[in-house]
Every structure is written in structure tokens, then in C-alpha cells.
KEMAR-399959 format. One record per residue: chain; residue in three letters; residue number from 1; x, y, z of N, C-alpha, C in turn. Coordinates in pm, whole numbers, always signed. Layout:
// KEMAR-399959
<A,ALA,NUM,<X,Y,Z>,<X,Y,Z>,<X,Y,Z>>;
...
END
This chain:
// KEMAR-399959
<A,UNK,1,<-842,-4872,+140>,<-716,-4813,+185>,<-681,-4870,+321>>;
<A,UNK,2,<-569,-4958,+320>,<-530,-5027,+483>,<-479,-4942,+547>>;
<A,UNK,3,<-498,-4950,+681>,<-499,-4876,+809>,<-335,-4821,+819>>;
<A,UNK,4,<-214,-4894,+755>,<-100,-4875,+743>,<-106,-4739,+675>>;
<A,UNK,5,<-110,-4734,+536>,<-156,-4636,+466>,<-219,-4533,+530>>;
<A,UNK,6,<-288,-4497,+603>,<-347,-4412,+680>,<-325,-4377,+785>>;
<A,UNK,7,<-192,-4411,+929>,<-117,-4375,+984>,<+14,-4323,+921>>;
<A,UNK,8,<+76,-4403,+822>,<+188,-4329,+731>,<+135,-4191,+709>>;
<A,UNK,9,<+54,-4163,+701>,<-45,-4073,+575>,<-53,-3948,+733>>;
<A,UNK,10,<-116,-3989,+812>,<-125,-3947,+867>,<+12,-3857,+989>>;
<A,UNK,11,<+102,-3940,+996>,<+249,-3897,+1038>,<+359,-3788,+987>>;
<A,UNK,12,<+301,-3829,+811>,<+359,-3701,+750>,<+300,-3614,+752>>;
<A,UNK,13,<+139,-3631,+778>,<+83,-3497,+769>,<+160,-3435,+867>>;
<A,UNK,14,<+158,-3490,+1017>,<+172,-3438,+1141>,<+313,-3305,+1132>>;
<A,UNK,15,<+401,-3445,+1075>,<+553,-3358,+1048>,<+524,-3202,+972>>;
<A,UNK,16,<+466,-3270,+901>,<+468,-3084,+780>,<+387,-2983,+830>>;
<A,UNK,17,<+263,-3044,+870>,<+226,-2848,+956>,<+299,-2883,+1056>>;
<A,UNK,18,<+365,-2951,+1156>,<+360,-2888,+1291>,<+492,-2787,+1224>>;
<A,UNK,19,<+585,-2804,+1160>,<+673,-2732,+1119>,<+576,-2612,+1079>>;
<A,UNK,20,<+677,-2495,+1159>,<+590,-2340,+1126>,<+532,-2309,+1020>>;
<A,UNK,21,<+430,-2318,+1006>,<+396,-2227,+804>,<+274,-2146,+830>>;
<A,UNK,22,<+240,-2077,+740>,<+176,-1960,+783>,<+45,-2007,+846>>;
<A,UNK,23,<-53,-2111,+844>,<-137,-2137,+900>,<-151,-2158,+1059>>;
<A,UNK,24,<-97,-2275,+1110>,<+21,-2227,+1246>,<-3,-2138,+1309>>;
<A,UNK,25,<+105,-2036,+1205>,<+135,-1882,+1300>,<+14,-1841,+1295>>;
<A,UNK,26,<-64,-1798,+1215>,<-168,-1754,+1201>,<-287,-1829,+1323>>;
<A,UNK,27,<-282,-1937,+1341>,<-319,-1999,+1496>,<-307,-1934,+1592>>;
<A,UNK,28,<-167,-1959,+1607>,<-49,-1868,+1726>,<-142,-1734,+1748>>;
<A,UNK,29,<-142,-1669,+1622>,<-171,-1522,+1627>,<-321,-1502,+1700>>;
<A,UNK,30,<-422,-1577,+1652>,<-558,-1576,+1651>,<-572,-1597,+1809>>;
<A,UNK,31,<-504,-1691,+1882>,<-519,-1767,+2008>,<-415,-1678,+2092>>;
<A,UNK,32,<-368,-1551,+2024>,<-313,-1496,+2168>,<-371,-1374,+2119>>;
<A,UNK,33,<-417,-1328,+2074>,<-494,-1187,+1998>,<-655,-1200,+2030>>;
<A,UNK,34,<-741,-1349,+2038>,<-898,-1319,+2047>,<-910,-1375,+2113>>;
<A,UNK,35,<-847,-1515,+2160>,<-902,-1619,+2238>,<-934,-1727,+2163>>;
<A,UNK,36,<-907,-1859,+2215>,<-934,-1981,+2170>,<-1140,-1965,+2093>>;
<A,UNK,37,<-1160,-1957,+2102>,<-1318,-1936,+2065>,<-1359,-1865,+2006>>;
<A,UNK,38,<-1249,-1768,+1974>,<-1261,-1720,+1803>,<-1184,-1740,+1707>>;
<A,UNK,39,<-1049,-1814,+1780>,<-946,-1861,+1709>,<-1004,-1994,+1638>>;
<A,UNK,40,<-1098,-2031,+1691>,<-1148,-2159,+1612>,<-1238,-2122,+1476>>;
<A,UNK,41,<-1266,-1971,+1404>,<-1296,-1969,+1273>,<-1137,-1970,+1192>>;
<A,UNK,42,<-1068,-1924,+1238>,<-990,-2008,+1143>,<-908,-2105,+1114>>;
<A,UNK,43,<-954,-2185,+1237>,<-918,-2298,+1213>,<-1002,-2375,+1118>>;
<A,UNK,44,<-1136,-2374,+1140>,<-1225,-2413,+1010>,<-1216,-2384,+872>>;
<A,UNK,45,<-1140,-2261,+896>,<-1147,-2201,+746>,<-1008,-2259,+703>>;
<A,UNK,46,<-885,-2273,+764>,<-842,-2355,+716>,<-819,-2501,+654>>;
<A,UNK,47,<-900,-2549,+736>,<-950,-2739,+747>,<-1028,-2745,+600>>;
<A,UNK,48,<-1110,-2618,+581>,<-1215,-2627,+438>,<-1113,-2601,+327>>;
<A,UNK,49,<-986,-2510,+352>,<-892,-2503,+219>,<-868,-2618,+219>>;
<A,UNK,50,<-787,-2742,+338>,<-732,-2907,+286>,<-910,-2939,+208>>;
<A,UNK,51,<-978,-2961,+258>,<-1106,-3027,+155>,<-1052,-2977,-26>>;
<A,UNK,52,<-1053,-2798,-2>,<-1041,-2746,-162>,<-921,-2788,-233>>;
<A,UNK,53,<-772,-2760,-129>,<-692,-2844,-236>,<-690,-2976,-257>>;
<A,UNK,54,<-709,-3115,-157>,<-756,-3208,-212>,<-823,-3282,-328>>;
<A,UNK,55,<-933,-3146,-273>,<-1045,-3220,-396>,<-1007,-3154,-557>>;
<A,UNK,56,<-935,-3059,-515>,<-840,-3000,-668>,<-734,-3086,-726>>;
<A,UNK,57,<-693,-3143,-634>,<-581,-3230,-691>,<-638,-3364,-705>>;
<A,UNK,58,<-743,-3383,-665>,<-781,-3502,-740>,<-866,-3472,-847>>;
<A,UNK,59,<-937,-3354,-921>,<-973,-3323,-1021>,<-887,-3278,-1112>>;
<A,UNK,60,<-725,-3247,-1082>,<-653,-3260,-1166>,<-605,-3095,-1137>>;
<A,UNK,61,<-628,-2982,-1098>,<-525,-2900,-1015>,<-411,-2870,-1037>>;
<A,UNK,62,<-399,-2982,-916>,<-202,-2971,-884>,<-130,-3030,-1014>>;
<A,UNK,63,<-169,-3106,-1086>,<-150,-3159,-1230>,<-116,-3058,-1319>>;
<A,UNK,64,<-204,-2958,-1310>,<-193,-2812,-1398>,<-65,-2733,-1347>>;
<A,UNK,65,<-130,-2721,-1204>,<+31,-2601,-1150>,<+134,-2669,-1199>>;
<A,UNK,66,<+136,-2789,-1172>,<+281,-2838,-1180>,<+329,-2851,-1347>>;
<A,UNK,67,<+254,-2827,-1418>,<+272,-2864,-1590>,<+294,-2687,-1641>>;
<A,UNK,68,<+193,-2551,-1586>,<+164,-2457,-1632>,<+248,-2346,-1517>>;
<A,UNK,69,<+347,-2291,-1585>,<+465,-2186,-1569>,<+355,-2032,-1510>>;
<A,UNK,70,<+257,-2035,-1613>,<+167,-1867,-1601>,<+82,-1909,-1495>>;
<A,UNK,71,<+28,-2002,-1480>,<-93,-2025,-1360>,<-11,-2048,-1231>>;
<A,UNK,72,<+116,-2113,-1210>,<+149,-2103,-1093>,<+235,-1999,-1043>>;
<A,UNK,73,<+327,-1959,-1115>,<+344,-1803,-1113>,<+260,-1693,-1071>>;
<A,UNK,74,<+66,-1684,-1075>,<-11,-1666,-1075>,<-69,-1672,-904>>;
<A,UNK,75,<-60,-1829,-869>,<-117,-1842,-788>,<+9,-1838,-669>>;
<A,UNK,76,<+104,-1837,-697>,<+237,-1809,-581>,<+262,-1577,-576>>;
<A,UNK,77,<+257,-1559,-657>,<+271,-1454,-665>,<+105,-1417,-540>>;
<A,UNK,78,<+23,-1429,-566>,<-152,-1405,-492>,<-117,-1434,-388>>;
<A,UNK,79,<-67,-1551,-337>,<+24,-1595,-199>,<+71,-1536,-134>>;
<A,UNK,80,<+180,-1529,-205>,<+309,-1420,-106>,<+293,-1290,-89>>;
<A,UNK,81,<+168,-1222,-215>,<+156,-1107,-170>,<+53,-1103,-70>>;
<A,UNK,82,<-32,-1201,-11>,<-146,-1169,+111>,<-60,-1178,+217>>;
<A,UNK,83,<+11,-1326,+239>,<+112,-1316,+333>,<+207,-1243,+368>>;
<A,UNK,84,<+230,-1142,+281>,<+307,-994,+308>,<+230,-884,+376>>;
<A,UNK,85,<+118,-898,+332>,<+13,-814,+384>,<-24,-820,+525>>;
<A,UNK,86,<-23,-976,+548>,<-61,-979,+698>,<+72,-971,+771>>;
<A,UNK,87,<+133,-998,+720>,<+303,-1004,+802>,<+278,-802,+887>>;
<A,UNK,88,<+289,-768,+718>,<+348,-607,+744>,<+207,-605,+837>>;
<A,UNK,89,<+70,-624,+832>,<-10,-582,+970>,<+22,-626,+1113>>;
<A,UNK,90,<+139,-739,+1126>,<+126,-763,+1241>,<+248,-660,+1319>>;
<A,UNK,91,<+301,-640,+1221>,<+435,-556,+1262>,<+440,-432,+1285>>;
<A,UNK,92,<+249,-406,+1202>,<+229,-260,+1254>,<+191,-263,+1362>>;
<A,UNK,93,<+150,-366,+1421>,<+42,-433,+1580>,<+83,-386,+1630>>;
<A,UNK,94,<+28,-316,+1749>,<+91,-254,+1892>,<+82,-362,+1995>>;
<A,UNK,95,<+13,-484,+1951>,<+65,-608,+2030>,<-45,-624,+2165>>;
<A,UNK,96,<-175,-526,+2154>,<-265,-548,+2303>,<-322,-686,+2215>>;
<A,UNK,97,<-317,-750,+2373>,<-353,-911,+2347>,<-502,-909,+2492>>;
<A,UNK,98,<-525,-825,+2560>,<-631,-773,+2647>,<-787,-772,+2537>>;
<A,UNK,99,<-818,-860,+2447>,<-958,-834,+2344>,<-1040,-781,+2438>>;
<A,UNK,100,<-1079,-730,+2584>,<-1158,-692,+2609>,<-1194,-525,+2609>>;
<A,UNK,101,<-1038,-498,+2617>,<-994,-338,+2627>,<-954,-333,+2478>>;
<A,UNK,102,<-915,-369,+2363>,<-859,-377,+2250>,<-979,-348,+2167>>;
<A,UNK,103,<-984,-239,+2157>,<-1141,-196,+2018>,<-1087,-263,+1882>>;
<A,UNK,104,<-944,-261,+1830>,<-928,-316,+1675>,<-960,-433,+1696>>;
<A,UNK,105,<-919,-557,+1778>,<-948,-712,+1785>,<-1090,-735,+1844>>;
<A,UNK,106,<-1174,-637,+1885>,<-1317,-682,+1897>,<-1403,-652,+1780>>;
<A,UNK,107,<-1322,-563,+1709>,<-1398,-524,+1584>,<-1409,-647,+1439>>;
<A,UNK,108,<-1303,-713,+1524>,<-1242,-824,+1401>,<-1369,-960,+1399>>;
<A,UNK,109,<-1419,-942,+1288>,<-1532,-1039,+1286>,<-1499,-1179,+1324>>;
<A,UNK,110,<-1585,-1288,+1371>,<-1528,-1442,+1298>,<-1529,-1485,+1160>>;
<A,UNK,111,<-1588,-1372,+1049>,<-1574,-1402,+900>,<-1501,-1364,+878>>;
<A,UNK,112,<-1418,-1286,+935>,<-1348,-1287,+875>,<-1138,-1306,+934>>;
<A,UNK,113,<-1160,-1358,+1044>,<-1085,-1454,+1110>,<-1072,-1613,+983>>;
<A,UNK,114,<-1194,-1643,+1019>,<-1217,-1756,+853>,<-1144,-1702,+753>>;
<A,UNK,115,<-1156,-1597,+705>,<-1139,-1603,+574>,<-992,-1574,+550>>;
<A,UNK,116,<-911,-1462,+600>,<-808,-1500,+623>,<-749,-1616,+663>>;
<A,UNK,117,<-751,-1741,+735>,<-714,-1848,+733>,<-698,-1935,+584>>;
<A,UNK,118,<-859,-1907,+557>,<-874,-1975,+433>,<-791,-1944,+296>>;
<A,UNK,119,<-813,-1790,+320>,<-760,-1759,+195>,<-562,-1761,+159>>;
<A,UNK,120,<-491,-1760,+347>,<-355,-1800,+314>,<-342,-1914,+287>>;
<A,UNK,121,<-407,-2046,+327>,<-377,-2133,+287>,<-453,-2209,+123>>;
<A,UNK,122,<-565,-2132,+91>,<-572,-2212,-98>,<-541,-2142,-143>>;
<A,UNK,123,<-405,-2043,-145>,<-351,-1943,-232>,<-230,-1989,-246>>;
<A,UNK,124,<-140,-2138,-172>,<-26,-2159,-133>,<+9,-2227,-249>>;
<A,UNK,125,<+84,-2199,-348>,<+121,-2343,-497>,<+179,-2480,-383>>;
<A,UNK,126,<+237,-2432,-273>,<+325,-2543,-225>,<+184,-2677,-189>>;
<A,UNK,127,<+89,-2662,-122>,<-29,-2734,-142>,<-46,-2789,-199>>;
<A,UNK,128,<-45,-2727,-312>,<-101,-2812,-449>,<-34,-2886,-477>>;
<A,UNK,129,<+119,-2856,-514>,<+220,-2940,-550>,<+239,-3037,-464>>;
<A,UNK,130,<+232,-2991,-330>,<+280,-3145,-240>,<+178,-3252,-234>>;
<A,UNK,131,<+26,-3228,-205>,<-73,-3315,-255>,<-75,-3345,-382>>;
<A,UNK,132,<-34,-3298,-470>,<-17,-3380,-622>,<+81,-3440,-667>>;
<A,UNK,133,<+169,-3453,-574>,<+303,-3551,-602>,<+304,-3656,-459>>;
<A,UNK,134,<+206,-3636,-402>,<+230,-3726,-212>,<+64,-3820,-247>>;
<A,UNK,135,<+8,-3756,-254>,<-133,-3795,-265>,<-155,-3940,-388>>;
<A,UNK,136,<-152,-3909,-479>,<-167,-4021,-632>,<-63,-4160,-559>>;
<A,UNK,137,<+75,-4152,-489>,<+115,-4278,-435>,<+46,-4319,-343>>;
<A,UNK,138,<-35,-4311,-261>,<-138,-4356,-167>,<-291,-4470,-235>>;
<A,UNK,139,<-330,-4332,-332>,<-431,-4416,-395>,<-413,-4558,-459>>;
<A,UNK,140,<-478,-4633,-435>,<-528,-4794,-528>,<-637,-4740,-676>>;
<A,UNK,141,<-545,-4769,-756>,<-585,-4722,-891>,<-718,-4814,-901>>;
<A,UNK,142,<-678,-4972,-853>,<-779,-5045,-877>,<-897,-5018,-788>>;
<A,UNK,143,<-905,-4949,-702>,<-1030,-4897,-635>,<-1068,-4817,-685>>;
<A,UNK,144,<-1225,-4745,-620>,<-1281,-4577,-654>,<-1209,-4490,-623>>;
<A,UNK,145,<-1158,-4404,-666>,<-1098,-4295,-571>,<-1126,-4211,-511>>;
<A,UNK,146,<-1262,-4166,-577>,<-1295,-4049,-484>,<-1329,-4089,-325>>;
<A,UNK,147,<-1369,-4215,-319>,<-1357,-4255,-145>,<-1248,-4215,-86>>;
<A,UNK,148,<-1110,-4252,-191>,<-971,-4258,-106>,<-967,-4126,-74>>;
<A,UNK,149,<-965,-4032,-180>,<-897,-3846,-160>,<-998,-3803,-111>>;
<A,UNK,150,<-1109,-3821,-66>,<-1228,-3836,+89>,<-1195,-3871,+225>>;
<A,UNK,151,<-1103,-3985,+190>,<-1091,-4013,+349>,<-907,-3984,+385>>;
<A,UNK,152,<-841,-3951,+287>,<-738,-3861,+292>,<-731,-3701,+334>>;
<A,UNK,153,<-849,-3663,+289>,<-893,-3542,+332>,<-939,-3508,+488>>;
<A,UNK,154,<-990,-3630,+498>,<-1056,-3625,+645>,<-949,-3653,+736>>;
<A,UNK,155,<-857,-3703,+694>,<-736,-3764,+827>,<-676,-3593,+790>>;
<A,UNK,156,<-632,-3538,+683>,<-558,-3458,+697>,<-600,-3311,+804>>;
<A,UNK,157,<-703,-3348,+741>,<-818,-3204,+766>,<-806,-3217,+978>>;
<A,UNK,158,<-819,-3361,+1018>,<-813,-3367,+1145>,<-680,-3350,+1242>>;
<A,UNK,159,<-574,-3368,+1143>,<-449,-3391,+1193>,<-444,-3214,+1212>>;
<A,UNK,160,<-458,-3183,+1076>,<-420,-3021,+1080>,<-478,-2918,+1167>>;
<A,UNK,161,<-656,-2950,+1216>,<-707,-2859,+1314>,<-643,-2930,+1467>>;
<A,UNK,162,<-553,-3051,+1454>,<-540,-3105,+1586>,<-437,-3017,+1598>>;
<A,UNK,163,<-371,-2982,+1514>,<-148,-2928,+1538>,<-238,-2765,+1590>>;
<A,UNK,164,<-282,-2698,+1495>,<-377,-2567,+1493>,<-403,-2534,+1640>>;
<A,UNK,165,<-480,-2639,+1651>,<-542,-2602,+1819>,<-445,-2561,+1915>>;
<A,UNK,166,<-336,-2699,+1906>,<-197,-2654,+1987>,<-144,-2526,+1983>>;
<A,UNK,167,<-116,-2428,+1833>,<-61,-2348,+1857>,<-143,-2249,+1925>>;
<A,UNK,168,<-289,-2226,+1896>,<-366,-2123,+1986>,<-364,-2162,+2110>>;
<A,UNK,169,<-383,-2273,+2157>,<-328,-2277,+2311>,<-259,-2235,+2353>>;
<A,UNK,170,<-134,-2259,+2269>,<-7,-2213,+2351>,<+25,-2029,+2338>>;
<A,UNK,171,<-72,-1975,+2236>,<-93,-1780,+2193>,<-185,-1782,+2297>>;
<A,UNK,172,<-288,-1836,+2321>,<-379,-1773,+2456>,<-275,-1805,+2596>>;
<A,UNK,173,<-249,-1913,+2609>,<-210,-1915,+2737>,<-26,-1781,+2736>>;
<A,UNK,174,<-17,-1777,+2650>,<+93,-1683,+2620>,<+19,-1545,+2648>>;
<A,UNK,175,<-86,-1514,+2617>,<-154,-1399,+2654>,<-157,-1359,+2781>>;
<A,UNK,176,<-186,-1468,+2869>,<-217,-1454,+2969>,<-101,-1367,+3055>>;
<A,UNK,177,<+32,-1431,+2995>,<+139,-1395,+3096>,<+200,-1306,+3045>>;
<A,UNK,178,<+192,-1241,+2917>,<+307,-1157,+2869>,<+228,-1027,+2898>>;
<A,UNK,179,<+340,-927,+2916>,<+293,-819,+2921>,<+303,-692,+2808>>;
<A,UNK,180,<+245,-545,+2764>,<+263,-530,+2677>,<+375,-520,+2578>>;
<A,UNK,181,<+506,-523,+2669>,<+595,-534,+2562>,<+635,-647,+2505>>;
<A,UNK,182,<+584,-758,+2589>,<+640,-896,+2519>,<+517,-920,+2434>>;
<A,UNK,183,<+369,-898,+2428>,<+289,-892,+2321>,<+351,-824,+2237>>;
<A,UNK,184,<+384,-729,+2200>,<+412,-663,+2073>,<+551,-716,+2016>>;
<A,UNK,185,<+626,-765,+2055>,<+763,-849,+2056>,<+697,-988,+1977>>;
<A,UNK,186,<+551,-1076,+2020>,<+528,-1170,+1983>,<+473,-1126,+1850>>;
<A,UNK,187,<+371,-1013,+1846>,<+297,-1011,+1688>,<+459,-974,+1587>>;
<A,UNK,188,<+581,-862,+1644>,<+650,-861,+1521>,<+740,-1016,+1514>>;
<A,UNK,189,<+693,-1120,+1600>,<+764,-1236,+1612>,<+683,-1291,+1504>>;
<A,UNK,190,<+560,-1273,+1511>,<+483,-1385,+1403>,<+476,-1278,+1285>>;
<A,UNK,191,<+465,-1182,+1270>,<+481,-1103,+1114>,<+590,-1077,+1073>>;
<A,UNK,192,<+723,-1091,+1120>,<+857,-1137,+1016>,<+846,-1261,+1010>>;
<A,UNK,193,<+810,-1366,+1066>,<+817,-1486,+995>,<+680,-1534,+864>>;
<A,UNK,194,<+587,-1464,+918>,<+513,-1434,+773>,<+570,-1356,+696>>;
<A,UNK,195,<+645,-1272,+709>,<+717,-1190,+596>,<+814,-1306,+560>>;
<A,UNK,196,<+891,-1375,+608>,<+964,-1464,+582>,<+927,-1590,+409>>;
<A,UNK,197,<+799,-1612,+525>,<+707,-1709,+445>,<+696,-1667,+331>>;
<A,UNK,198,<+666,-1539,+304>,<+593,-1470,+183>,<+712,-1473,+64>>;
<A,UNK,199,<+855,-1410,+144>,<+966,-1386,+27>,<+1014,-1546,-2>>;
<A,UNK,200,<+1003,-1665,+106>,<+1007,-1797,+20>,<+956,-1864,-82>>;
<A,UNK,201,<+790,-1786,-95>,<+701,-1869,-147>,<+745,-1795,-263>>;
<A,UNK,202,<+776,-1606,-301>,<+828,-1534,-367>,<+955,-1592,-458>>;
<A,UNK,203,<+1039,-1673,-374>,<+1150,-1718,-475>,<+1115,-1882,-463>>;
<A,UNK,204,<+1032,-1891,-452>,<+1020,-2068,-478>,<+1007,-2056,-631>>;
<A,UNK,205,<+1065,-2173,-681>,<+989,-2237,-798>,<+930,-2376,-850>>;
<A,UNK,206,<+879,-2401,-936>,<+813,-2489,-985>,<+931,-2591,-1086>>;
<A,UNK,207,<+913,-2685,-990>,<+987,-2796,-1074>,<+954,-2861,-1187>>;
<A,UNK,208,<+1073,-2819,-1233>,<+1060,-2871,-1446>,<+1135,-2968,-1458>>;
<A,UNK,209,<+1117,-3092,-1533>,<+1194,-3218,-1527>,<+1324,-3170,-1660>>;
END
């Protein structure tokens, strides 16, 4: 795979998360709610969903969603309803961004910081579909592939904890200065736009030729 191929590859990644989507916010959220240093389980846990949908869409996956009406219906519906879930929790947030005085955000494990990360993003059909229609033009048929959707994975996986990091930077250092009413102003800032997210992914559909 030439180095061209792999800055292209890499540029679009950049474009599509840095544009808001729930992983992001969910950054945002983590890095002005725990601190950069716990905000980094879910950043991992997200980086391990690009490995899972990758390696799904090169086992053939996104091939399915995109062919099967009940399975992606299935897996968009599982989506939008977690991302509703966390939306409506942030909106219940009273917005203390202080984790030292804050008993609910010290109670909040790093497993499960991970797992929420993880689990909004391999629940997303849009994933699947965009690596299974972006991904297969990259590969050299006449090569191995599993090297290629390996080292596609790895540029993506790096690009995405690189955008990630940014937004918890910019939620911790936002911590620092806001006070409690502009914290609670920021969590219902990031849980209507996860509510947002959720009713898009809700009326998205699956393209039929």
C-alpha cells in the first residue's frame, strides 16, 4: 500500500471524526467531567471498536448491513437507543465538573468509561457502511489483504485517538474555567447533541440500489 494511499486515507479519516459525532462528544464529556487520565479509557475503548469494525468489514460485515434490511435496522435501532440514553443522562447532569468533590464521577469506574465509548461507537450502522464502501477502494486485490485492513486500521485507530485527545483537552481545560452554571450548560450542550445524534441515526437509512 503506497504512502499516497495512506495520507489520502488518512485525511479523510481526519475530516470525519473531527466533525462532531458521538465519540468526540463523548471525549469532550469524559475530559471535562474526570480528567484527561481517565478520559483516556475511552479513548481506548473507542480505538478497539475501529480494530472491530474494520476487521468486520473485512470479514464481510458491512457487506451484510448493507445487503440485510432486519440486521441493520437491528443494529441502528441498539445505537440510537444507547445514545439516547446517554444524551437524556447528561441532561439530567447537574454539570459538577470538580471530580474531587463530585461522589457520582468518582464512582464512575475506568471500565466502564471504556465501555461506554466502545459500545457507542460498534453499535453505529454508519461505521460499518462507511468502511465497507471507503475501505475495499484502497485495497490492492492483487496483494494480501489482511496486511492492508491492518495497517488501515492502525492509521485510523491513530488518527481517531489523535482528534479524541483534542477534544478532552479542550473539556478539561474547559473545566478549569467554567463555573457551575456554565458546567451544567456544557453537559445539556453535549446531551442534546447526543440526543441529536441518536434521532439521526433513528431516521437514517440504508441505501438500496
Amino acid at each position: 500500500m503506497s504512502a499516497i494511499t495512506i495520507l489520502a486515507f488518512a485525511f479523510v479519516a481526519f475530516i470525519g471524526i473531527a466533525t462532531p459525532g458521538p465519540t468526540v462528544l463523548l471525549a469532550l464529556t469524559n475530559g471535562s467531567r474526570y480528567g484527561i487520565k481517565r478520559a483516556l479509557a475511552g479513548m481506548v475503548g473507542a480505538v478497539l471498536s475501529d480494530f472491530v469494525l474494520i476487521g468486520a468489514v473485512a470479514l464481510g460485515l458491512g457487506a451484510l448491513l448493507a445487503a440485510s434490511e432486519f440486521w441493520f435496522t437491528v443494529v441502528k435501532w441498539l445505537g440510537a437507543a444507547y445514545l439516547a440514553f446517554l444524551g437524556i443522562m447528561l441532561l439530567r447532569s447537574k454539570g459538577t465538573l470538580d471530580v474531587a468533590a463530585d461522589k457520582d464521577s468518582s464512582d464512575v469506574t475506568t471500565a466502564a468509561i471504556f465501555l461506554k465509548s466502545f459500545l457507542v461507537a460498534v453499535t453505529n450502522p454508519k461505521g460499518y457502511l462507511f468502511f465497507s464502501a471507503f475501505l475495499p477502494q484502497l485495497i490492492d486485490l492483487a496483494l494480501p489483504q489482511p496486511p492492508q485492513y491492518a495497517a488501515l486500521a492502525v492509521v485510523f485507530a491513530l488518527v481517531d485517538f489523535a482528534v479524541m485527545l483534542g477534544y478532552a483537552l479542550l473539556g478539561s481545560q474547559a473545566a478549569r474555567f467554567l463555573k457551575h452554571s456554565g458546567a451544567v450548560w456544557l453537559d445539556r450542550l453535549c446531551g442534546g447533541a447526543l440526543l441529536a445524534l441518536a434521532g439521526s441515526l433513528a431516521l437514517y437509512r440504508r441505501a438500496t440500489n
